[in-house]
DSSP file (Angstrom, degrees, kcal/mol; ACC not computed):
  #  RESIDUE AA STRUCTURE BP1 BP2  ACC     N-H-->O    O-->H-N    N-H-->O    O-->H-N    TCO  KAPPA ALPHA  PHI   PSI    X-CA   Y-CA   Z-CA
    1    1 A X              0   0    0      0, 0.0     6,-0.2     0, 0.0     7,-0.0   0.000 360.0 360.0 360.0 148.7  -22.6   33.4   10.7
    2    2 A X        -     0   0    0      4,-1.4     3,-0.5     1,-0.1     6,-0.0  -0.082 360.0-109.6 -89.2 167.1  -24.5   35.7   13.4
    3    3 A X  S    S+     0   0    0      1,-0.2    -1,-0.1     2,-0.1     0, 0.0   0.842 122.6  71.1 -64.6 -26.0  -21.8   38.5   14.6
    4    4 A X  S    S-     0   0    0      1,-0.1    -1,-0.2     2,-0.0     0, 0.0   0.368 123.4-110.9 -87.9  12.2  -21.8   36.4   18.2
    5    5 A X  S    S+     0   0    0     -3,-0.5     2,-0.2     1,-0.2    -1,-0.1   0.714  76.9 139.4  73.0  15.9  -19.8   33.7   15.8
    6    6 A X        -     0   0    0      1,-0.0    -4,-1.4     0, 0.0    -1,-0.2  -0.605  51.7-128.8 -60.1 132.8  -23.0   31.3   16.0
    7    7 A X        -     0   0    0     -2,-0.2     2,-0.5    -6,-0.2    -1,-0.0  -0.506  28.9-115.9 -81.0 178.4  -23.9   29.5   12.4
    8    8 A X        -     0   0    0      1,-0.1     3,-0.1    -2,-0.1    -1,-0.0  -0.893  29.6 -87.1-117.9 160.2  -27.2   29.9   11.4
    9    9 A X        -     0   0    0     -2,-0.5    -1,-0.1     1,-0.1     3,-0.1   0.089  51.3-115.7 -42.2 128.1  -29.9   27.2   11.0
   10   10 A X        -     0   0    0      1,-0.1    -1,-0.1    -3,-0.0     3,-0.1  -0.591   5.2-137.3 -74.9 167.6  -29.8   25.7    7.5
   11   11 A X  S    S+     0   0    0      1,-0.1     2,-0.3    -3,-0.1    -1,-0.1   0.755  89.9  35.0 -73.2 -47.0  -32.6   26.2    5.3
   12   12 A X        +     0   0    0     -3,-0.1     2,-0.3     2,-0.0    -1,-0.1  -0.868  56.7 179.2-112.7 140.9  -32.4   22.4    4.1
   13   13 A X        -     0   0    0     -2,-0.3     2,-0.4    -3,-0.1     0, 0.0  -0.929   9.2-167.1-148.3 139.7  -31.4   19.5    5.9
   14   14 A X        -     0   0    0     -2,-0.3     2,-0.5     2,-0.0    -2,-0.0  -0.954   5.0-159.7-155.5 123.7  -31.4   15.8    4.0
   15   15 A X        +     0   0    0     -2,-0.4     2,-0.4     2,-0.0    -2,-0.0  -0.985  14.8 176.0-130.0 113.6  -31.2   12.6    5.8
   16   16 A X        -     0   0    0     -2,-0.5     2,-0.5     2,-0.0     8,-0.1  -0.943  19.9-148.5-125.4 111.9  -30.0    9.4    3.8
   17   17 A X        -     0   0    0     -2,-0.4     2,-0.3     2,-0.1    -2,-0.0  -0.526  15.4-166.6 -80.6 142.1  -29.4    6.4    5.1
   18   18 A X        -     0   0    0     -2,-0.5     5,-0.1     1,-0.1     6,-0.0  -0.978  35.3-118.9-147.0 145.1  -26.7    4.4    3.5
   19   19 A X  S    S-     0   0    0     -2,-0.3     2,-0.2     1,-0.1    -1,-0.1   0.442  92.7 -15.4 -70.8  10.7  -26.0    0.7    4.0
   20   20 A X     >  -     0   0    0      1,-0.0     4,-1.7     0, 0.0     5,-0.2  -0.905  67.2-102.2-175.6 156.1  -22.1    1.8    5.4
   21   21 A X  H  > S+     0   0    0      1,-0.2     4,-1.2    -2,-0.2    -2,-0.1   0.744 124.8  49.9 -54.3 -20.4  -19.6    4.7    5.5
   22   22 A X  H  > S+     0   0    0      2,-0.2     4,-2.2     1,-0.1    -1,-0.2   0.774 107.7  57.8 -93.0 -31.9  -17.4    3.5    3.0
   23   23 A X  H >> S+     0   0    0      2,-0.2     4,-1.6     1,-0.2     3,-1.1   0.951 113.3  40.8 -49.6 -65.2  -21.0    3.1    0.8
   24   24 A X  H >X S+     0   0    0     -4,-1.7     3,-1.1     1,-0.3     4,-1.0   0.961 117.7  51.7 -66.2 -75.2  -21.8    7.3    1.5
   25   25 A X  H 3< S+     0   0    0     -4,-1.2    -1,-0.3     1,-0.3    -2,-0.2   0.678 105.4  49.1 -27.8 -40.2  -18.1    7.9    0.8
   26   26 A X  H << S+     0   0    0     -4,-2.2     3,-0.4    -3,-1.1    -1,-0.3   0.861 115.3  50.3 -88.3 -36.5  -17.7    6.1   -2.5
   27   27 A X  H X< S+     0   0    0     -4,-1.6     3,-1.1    -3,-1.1    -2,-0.2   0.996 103.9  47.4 -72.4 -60.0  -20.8    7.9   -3.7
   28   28 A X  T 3< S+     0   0    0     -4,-1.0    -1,-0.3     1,-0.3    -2,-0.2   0.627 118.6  46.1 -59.8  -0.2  -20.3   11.4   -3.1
   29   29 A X  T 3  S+     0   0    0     -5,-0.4     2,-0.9    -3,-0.4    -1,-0.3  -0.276  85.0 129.7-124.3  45.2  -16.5   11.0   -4.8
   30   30 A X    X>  -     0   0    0     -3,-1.1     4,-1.5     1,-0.2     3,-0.6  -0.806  65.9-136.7-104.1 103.8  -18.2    8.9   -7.8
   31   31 A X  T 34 S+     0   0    0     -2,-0.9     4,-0.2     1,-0.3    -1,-0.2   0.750 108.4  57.7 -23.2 -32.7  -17.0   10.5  -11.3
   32   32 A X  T >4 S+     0   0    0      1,-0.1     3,-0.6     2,-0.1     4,-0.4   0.941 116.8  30.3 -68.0 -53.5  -20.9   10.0  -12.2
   33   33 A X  T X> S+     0   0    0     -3,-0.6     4,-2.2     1,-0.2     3,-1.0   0.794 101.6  73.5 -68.2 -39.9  -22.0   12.2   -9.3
   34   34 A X  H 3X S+     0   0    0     -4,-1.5     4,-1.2     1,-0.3    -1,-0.2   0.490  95.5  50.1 -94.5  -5.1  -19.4   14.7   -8.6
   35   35 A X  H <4 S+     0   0    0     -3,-0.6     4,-0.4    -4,-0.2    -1,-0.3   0.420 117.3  45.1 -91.2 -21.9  -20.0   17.1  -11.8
   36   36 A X  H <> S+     0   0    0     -3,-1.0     4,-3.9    -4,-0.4     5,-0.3   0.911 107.8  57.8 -56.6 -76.5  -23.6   16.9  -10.5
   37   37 A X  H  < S+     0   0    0     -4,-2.2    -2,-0.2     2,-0.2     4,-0.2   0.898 114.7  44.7 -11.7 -71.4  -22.1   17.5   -6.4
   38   38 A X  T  X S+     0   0    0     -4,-1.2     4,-1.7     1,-0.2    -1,-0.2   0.751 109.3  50.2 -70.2 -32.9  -20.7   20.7   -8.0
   39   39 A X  T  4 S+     0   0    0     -4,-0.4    -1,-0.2    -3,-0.2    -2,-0.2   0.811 112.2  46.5 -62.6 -48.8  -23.6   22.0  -10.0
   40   40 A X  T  < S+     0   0    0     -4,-3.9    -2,-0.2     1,-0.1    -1,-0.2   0.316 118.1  46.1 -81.0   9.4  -25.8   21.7   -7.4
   41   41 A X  T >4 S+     0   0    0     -5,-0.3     3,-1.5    -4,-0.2    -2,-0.2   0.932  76.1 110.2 -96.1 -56.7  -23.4   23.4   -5.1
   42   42 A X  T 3< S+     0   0    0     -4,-1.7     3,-0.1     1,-0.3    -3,-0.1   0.230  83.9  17.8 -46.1 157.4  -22.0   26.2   -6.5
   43   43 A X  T 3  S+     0   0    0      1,-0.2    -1,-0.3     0, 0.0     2,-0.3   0.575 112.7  82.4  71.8   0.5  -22.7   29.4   -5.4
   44   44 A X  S <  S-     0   0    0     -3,-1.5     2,-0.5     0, 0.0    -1,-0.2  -0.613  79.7-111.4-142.7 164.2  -24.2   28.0   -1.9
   45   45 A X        +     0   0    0     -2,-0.3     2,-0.3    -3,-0.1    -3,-0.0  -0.987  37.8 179.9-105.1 136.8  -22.7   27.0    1.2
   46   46 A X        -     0   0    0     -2,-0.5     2,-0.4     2,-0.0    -5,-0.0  -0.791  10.2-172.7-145.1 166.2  -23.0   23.6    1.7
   47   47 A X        -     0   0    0     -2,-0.3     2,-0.5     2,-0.0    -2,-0.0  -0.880  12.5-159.4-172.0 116.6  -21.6   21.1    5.0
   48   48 A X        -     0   0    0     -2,-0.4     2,-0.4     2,-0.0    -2,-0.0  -0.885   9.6-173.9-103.7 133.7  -21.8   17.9    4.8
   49   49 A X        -     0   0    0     -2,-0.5     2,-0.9     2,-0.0    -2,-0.0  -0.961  20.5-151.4-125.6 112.6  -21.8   15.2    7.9
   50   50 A X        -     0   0    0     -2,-0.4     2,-0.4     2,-0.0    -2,-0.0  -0.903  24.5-179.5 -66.1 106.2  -21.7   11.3    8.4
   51   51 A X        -     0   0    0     -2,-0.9     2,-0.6     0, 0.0    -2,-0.0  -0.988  24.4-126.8-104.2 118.0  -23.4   10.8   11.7
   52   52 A X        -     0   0    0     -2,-0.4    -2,-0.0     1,-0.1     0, 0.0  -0.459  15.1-134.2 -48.1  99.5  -23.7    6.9   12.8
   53   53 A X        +     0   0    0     -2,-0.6     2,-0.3     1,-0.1    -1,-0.1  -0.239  34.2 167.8 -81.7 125.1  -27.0    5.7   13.6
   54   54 A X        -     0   0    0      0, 0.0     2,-0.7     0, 0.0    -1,-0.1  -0.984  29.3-151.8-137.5 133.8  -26.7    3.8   16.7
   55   55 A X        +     0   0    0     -2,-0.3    -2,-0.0     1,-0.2     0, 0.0  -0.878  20.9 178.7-113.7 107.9  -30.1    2.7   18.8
   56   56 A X  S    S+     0   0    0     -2,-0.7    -1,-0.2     1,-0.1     0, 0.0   0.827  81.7  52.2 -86.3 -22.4  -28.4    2.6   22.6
   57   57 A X              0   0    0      1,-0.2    -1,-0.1     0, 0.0    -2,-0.0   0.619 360.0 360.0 -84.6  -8.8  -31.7    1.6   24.2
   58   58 A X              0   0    0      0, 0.0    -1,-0.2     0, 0.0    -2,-0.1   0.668 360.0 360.0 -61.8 360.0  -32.1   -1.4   21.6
């Protein structure tokens, strides 16, 4: 964070589409994954989002 309390841009930003929320959910909490999740993690600040793709003009 900037002193004005602003974040700064991430560096990385990773867009996955997945075929429902519960889909995205079940993976990132998958016993296979999450010793991965952590490895790749540690040390870092990391924020994670579900955003809903919705097409309003469709």
């Amino acid at each position: 964070m900037s002193d004005q309390g602003e974040r700064e841009q991430p560096a990385l930003r990773i867009v996955i589409e997945w075929p429902s929320r519960q889909a995205a959910i079940d993976f990132m909490n998958d016993p296979g994954y999450v010793p991965h999740l952590e490895q790749g993690t540690a040390g870092s600040v990391s924020h994670h989002a579900l955003v809903e793709a919705k097409d309003d003009l469709a």
